[in-house]
C-alpha positions as CSV (number, residue, x, y, z in Angstrom):
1,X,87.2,1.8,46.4
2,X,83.8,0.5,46.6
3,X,81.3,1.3,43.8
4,X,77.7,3.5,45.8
5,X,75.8,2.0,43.2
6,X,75.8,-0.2,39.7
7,X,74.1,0.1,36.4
8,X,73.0,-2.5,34.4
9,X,72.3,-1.8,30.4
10,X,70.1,-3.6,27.8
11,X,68.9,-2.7,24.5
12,X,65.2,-2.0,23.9
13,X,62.8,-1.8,21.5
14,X,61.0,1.3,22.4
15,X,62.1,3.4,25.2
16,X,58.3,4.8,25.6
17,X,56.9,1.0,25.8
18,X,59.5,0.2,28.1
19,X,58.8,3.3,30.3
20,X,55.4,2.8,30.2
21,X,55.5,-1.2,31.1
22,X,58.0,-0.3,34.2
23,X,56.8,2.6,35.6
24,X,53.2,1.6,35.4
25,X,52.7,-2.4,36.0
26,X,56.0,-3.0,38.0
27,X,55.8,0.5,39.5
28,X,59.7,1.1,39.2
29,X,60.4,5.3,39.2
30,X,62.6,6.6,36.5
31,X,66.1,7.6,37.5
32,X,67.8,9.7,34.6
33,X,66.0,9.8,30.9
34,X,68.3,10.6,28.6
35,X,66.1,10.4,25.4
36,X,67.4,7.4,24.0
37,X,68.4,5.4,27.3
38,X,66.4,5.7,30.6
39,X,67.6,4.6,33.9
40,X,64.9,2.9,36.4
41,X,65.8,3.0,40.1
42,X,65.9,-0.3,41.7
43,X,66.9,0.4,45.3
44,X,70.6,-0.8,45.0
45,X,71.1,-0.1,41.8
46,X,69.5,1.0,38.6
47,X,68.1,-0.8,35.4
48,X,68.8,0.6,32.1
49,X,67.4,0.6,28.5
50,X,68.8,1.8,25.5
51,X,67.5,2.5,22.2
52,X,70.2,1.5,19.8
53,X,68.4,1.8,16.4
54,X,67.6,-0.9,14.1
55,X,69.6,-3.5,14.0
56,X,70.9,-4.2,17.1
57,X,69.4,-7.4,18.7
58,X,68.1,-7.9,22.0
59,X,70.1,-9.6,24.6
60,X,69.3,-13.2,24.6
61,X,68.7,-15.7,27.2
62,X,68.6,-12.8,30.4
63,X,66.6,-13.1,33.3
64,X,66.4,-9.9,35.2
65,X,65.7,-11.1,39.1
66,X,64.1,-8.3,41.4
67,X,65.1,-9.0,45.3
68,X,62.4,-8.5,47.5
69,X,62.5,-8.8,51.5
70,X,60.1,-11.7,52.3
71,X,58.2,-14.8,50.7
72,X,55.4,-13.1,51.8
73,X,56.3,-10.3,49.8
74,X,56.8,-12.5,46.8
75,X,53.2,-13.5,47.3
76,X,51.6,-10.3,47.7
77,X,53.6,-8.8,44.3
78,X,52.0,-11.9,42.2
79,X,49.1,-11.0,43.2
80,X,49.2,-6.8,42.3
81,X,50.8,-8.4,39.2
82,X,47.8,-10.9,38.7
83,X,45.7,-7.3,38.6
84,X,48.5,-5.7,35.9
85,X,48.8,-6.3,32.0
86,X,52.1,-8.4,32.7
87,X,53.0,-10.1,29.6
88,X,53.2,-14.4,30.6
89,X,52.4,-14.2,34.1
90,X,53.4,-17.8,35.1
91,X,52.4,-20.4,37.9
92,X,52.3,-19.0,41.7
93,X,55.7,-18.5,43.4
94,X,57.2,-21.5,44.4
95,X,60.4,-22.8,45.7
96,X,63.0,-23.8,43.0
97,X,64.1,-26.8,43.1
98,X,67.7,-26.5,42.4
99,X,68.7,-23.4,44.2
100,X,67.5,-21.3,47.0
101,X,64.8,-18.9,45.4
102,X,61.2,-18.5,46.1
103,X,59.9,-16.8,43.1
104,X,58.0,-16.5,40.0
105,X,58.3,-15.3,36.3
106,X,56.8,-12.9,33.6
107,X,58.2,-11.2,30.4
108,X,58.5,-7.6,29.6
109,X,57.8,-6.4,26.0
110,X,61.2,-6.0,25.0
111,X,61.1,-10.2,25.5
112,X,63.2,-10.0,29.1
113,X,62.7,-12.5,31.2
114,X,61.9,-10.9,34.4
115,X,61.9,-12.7,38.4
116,X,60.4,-11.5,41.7
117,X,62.4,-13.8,44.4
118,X,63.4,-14.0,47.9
119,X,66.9,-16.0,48.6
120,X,66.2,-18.5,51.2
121,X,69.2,-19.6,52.4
């Protein structure tokens, strides 16, 4: 049987910060909020954050990678993110240069490492 969709789960600092930095600089839509998780729709699947209470550490070393249709759609999200309070913007998208992604990076304020590419093989 093959899943319709997947779910993804990370722990977060502050579900309100974390809705308000998704929703409003990488314009995601909110899927299901459940109070203490809340589920962002990603096309294919859905992103989640939980609010485990204090104590519980943030996943370490994650990069969450957001699959978009074109290089020239790469481009054109750096620069409505170059507009945005993204949190460490970095250089232009480029081409890896060990695998086959054009992309570029940023952080969310849970410390995430998040990733607009395009697969270019």
């Amino acid at each position: 049987m093959t899943p319709e969709s997947s779910v993804i789960f990370f722990p977060c600092r502050s579900i309100p910060e974390t809705v308000e930095y998704y929703t409003k600089v990488l314009g995601l839509p909110v899927h299901k909020d459940l109070g203490t998780s809340v589920w962002f729709d990603c096309g294919y699947g859905y992103l989640a954050f939980c609010d485990y209470g204090p104590g519980r550490p943030m996943a370490s070393g994650q990069c969450i990678s957001f699959n978009l249709p074109s290089v020239k759609d790469v481009d054109a999200m750096y620069e409505i993110l170059k507009t945005r309070p993204v949190i460490g913007l970095s250089a232009p998208p480029a081409h890896h240069p060990h695998f086959p992604v054009y992309s570029f990076f940023f952080s969310d304020p849970n410390g995430y490492t998040l990733e607009y590419q395009k697969t270019t093989d």
